[in-house]
Each structure stands twice: as structure tokens, then as C-alpha cells.
ZASELO-390188 format. One line per 5 residues: for each residue x, y negated, z of C-alpha. Coordinates in steps of 0.1 Angstrom, whole numbers, plus 5000, padded with zeros to 4 digits. Last residue first. Layout:
ZASELO-390188
X/Y/Z ~ ...;
***
This chain:
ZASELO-390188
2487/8175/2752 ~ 2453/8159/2750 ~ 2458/8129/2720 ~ 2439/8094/2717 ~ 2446/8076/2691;
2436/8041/2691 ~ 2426/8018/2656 ~ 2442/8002/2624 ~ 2462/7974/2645 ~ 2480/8003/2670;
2474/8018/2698 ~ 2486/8051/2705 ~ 2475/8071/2737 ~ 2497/8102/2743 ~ 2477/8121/2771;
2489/8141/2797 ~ 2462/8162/2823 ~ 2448/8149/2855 ~ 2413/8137/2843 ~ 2407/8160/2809;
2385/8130/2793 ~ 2351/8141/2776 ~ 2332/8116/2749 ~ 2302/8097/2768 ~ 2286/8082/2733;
2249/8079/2750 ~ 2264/8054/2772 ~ 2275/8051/2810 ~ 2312/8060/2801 ~ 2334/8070/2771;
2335/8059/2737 ~ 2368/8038/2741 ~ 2360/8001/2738 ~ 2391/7985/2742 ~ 2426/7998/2745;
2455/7988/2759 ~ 2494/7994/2753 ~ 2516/7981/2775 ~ 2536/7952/2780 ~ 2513/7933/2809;
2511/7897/2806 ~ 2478/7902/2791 ~ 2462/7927/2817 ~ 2439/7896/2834 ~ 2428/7880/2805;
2420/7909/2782 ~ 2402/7926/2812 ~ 2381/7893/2820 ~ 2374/7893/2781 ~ 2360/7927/2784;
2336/7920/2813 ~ 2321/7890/2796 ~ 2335/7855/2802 ~ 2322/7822/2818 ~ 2312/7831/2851;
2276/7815/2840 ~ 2258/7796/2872 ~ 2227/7808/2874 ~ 2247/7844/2879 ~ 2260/7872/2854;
2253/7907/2854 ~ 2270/7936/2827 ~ 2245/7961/2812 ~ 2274/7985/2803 ~ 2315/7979/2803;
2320/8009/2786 ~ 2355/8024/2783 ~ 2390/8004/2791 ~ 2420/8025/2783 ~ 2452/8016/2802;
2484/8023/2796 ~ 2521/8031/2810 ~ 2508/8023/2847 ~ 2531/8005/2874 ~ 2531/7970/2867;
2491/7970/2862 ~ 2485/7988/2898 ~ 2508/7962/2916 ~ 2482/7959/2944 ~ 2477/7923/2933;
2467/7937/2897 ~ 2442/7965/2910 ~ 2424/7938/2932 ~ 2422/7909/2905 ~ 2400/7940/2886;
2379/7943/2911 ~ 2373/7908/2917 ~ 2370/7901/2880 ~ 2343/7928/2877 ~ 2330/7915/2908;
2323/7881/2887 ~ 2310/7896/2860 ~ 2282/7911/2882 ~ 2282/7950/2879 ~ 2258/7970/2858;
2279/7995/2844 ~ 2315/8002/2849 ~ 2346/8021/2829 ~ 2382/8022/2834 ~ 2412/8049/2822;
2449/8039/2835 ~ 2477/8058/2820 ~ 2500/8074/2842 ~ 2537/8065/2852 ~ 2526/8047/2889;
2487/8054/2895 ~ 2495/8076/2926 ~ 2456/8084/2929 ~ 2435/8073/2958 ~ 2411/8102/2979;
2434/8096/3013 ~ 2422/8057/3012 ~ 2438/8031/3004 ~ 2420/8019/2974 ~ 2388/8044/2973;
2361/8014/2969 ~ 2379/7999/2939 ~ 2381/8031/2920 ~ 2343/8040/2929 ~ 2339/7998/2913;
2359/8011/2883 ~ 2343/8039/2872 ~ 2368/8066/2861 ~ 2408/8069/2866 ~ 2438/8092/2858;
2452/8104/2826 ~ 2489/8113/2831 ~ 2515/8098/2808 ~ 2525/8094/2770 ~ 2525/8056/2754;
2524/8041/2726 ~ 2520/8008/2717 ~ 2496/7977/2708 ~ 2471/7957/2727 ~ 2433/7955/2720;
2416/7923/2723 ~ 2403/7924/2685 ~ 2398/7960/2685 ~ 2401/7990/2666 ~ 2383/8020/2663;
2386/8053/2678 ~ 2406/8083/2663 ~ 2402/8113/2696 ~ 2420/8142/2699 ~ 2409/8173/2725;
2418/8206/2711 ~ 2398/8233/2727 ~ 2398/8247/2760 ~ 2360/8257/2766 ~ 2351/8236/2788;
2373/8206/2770 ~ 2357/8219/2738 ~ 2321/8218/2753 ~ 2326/8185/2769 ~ 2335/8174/2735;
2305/8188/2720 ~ 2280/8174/2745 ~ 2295/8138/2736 ~ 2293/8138/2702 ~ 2263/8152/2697;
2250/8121/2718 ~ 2239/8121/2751 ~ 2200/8116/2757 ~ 2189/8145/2775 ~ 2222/8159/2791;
2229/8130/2807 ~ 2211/8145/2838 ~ 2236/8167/2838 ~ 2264/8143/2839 ~ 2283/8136/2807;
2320/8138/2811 ~ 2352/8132/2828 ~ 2366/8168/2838 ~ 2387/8175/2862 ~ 2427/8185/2864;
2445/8194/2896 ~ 2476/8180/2910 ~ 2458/8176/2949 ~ 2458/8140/2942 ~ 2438/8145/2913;
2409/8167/2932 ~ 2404/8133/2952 ~ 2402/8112/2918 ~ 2382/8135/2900 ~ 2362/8139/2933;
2354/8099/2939 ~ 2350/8092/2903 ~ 2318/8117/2904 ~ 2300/8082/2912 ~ 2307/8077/2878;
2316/8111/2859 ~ 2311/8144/2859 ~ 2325/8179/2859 ~ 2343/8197/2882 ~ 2370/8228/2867;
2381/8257/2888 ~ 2410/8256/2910 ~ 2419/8290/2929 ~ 2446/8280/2950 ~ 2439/8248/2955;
2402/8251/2959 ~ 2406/8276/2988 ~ 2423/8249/3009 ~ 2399/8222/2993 ~ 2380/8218/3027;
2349/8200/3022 ~ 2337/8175/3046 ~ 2358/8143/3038 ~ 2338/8142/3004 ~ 2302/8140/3021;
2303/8093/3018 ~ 2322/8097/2991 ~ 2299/8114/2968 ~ 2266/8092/2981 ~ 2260/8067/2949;
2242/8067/2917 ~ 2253/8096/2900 ~ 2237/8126/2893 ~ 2233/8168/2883 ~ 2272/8170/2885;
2288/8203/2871 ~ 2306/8231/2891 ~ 2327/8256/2867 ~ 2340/8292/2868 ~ 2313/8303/2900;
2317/8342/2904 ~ 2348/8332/2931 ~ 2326/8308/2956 ~ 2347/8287/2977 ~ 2340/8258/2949;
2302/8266/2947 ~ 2297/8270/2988 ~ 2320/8238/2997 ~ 2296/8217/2975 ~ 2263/8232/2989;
2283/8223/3024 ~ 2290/8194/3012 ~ 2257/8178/3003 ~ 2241/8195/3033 ~ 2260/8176/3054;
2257/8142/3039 ~ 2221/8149/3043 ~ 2198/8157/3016 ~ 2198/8150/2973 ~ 2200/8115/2985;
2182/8079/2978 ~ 2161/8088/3012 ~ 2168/8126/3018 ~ 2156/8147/2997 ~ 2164/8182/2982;
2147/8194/2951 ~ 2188/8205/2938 ~ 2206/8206/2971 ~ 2206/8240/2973 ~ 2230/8245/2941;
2216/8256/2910 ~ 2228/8287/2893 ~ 2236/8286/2856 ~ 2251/8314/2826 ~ 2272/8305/2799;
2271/8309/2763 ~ 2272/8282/2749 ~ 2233/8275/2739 ~ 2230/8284/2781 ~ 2250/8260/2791;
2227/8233/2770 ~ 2196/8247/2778 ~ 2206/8243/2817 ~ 2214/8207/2808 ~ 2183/8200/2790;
2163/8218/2818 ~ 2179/8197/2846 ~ 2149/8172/2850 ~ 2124/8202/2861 ~ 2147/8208/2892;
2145/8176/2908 ~ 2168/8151/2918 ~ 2184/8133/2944 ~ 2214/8107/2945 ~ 2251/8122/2955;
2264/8158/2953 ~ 2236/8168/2930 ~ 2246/8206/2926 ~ 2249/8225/2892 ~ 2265/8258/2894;
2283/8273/2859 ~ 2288/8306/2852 ~ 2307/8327/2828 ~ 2295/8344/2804 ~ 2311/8331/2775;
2344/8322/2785 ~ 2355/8293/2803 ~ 2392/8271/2810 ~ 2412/8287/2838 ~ 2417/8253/2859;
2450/8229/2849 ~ 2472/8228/2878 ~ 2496/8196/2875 ~ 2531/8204/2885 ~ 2540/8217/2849;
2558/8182/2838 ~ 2576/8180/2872 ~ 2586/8218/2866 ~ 2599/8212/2833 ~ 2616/8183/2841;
2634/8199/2870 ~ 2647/8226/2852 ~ 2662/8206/2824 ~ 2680/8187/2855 ~ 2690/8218/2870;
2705/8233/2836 ~ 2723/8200/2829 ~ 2741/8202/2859 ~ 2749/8236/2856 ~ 2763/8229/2821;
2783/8200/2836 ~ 2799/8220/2861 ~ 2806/8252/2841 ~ 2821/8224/2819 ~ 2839/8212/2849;
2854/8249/2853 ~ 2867/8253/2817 ~ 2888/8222/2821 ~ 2900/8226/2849 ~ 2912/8262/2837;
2927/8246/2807;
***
């Protein structure tokens, strides 16, 4: 009887630690205080320049929720294509995430220049007191960076966005702000794939992704759900790219993958034969996981918000995709 008693003390113990260890693997990822009205948001260009005057939709924007702006130093800078020196970049960077009044640092522009100042900011402050970064594109390189370090961004409109973005798309990037319930019921697809599946949302423009493989700033992709999105690439990189993230077993590993706008696609003299989405189809096939096509997210007016870092369940099945923040 004693035996008994004591390898059920055993087993419950057992059981304890492995509840225990669940729960803290599913709360490992740091989700940023969400905002309140008065808050502030900075808004820094941390890659192609731009001027004040073209931020006035976005500062409208903020300040029609409730919030309050500063712009960052490099806004007016110039330097070439850039909003000033790689330095200067970061160091307006490092200033709004070090700085405690600031809840909330948003994009002004893509283009390109993010990973060429990312290496100069320190997070060390950052992790302790995450707040949330907003963008998307060239912004790729901090969502995925800022990842890595088990802290959620946000995928959305870019300042400069702000003008001709849907209502669609301002609202959601209001909600995931603001820490309301993100679900999304999109369409169906003739290429999508069905299933369901419930994992970590990591991901962004596909060419950034590309550039990043190997370096410090690339996510763990294995158990999360893929998300992908490009504008005006050749169709023939996209294949490239694509051909990359299957050889380095990137398809194998992920439980889905969501495929956003493939925008103002190239193609040669000599056709390559299939648009962007059909080289998708062809490449992920094999795989037994659920896809899905044409999520409104992305260099289009319909750029809906995505929580990067935090779980999803995406279920794809023939009447459409639903897309659920846990």
C-alpha cells in the first residue's frame, strides 16, 4: 500500500512539472503593455527618408485615438536614399525604445536601410521594458530581430500608409494597439490548402526574410506558422527565394503558412512561366499543412495588422481561412 501511495506522489509530481512546463513554454513570449489614450507614440524613419509634411495623415490618425506623437530626429533627415547615416538612424531608434514616456514606435518608411543600423542598438533595456514597433516591409528586419528576443511586434500599415490604407486596415492596427480581439474570415482560394493549425506567427516580406537567413536577426521557424508577402520582385527571384526556404528545411518545420500580397510582380523577355502565387502553390505542395492564399495583408491598401510573435490558430478550409489571435 505504501508503494503504492508513494508512486502516485511520483506520478502526480510528474505530471505537475510537465503542466508547469507547458504553461511556461506557452507564456515565454513577452507581449508589450498594449495603449491607452494618452499615451505616446514616436515616429522615426529607420530606413528611406522622408519629410515631415508627409506624416500628417498618420499624426491625424494617432491623434483621432487618442494618443499623443513625437517625431524622431531622423524625420527631414537626408542622406542619399536614407533618413541620415546608419548612425543616426539607430541612435534615434535607441532613443525612442530606451525612452520610458514613449508606449509605441511606428515606421514612417520602407524601402531599404533597417538592417544595415539594426546591429547598433542595444535591446538590453528593450527586453525588460518591451513596448510595441510597428511596420512592415523593410520593418521585417526588426519584427524578426525583436522575435528572437520572445517579444511581439506589430505587422501593419507604415506611416506613410496612412494616406491611402483602407478603413480596414487603420482599424485593425488600432485594435492590435489598443489590445482588442484580432479575428480575421478571409476568402477562399483555388490554390489554398486545407487544415488547422495553432503556432507562433512569425514572418514579413519575403525578400528581408531571404536576406536575414543566417544571420543573428533570423527567427527559429520550427512549430510556427509561416506569414509571406513581396512587391515588385522578378518571378524568378520569387522562385529563388522561395527554393531557399525549402532547401533550408523551412517548409518541413512550420505548422502553416499564410501567403499575403504578391504586388506588381516582374517578369523577363523571356516569360518564367508562372505568377508569384503559382510558384508558391508549386513549391509548398508536397507539404501537409494548411496554406493560405491571398490574406489581406501587405503592400496594398487592405494591409490588415498581424501580432508578429504571438499564437494564432489558422483554419483553412474549402469555404474560406480563419484567422484567430489567441
Amino acid at each position: 500500500m505504501q508503494r503504492r501511495i508513494t508512486f502516485l506522489k511520483a506520478v502526480l509530481v510528474l505530471t505537475v512539472i510537465q503542466f508547469t512546463s507547458q504553461i511556461q513554454a506557452q507564456n515565454l513570449m513577452k507581449i508589450p503593455p498594449y495603449l491607452t489614450k494618452r499615451d505616446t507614440v514616436a515616429i522615426v524613419a529607420t530606413a528611406r527618408k522622408i519629410e515631415a509634411q508627409h506624416l500628417q495623415p498618420a499624426i491625424d490618425l494617432l491623434k483621432s485615438w487618442g494618443l499623443n506623437v513625437v517625431l524622431g530626429k531622423t524625420i527631414g533627415k537626408e542622406n542619399n536614399q536614407l533618413a541620415g547615416a546608419d548612425w543616426q538612424r539607430a541612435t534615434d531608434f535607441q532613443e525612442m525604445i530606451d525612452n520610458p514616456s514613449i508606449k509605441a514606435v511606428w515606421c514612417a518608411k520602407g524601402g531599404y536601410g533597417t538592417v544595415r543600423m539594426i546591429d547598433r542598438v542595444k535591446f538590453d533595456n528593450f527586453k525588460k521594458h518591451p513596448k510595441w514597433i510597428i511596420g512592415f516591409s523593410d520593418a521585417t528586419v526588426l519584427h524578426s530581430h525583436i522575435n528572437t528576443m520572445d517579444i511581439a511586434t506589430i505587422h501593419g500599415i507604415m506611416c506613410v500608409s496612412t494616406l491611402y490604407a483602407t478603413s480596414e486596415a487603420k482599424e485593425t492596427l488600432r485594435k492590435a494597439l489598443f489590445g482588442e480581439k484580432l479575428e480575421y474570415n478571409i476568402e477562399p482560394h483555388e490554390f489554398n490548402k486545407p487544415g488547422k493549425a495553432t503556432g507562433e506567427l512569425v514572418g514579413g516580406n519575403l525578400s528581408v526574410l531571404y536576406s536575414i537567413v543566417g544571420s543573428e536577426s533570423e527567427v527559429d521557424y520550427k512549430g510556427k506558422i509561416l506569414f509571406i508577402e513581396d512587391l515588385d520582385e522578378y518571378l524568378y527571384h520569387i522562385d529563388r527565394m522561395m527554393m531557399n526556404l525549402k532547401r533550408n528545411g523551412y517548409f518541413k518545420n512550420v505548422k502553416g503558412i499564410i501567403i499575403g500580397g504578391m504586388t506588381k510582380m516582374n517578369d523577363n523577355d523571356i516569360p518564367w512561366g508562372h505568377d508569384a502565387l503559382e510558384i508558391i502553390r508549386d513549391i509548398t505542395k508536397d507539404y501537409d499543412i494548411p496554406i493560405c492564399f491571398n490574406f489581406p495583408a501587405g503592400h496594398m491598401k487592405d494591409n490588415r495588422a498581424l501580432v508578429m510573435g504571438k499564437e494564432i490558430t489558422l483554419e483553412v478550409t474549402a469555404k474560406g481561412t480563419k484567422v484567430v489571435f489567441e
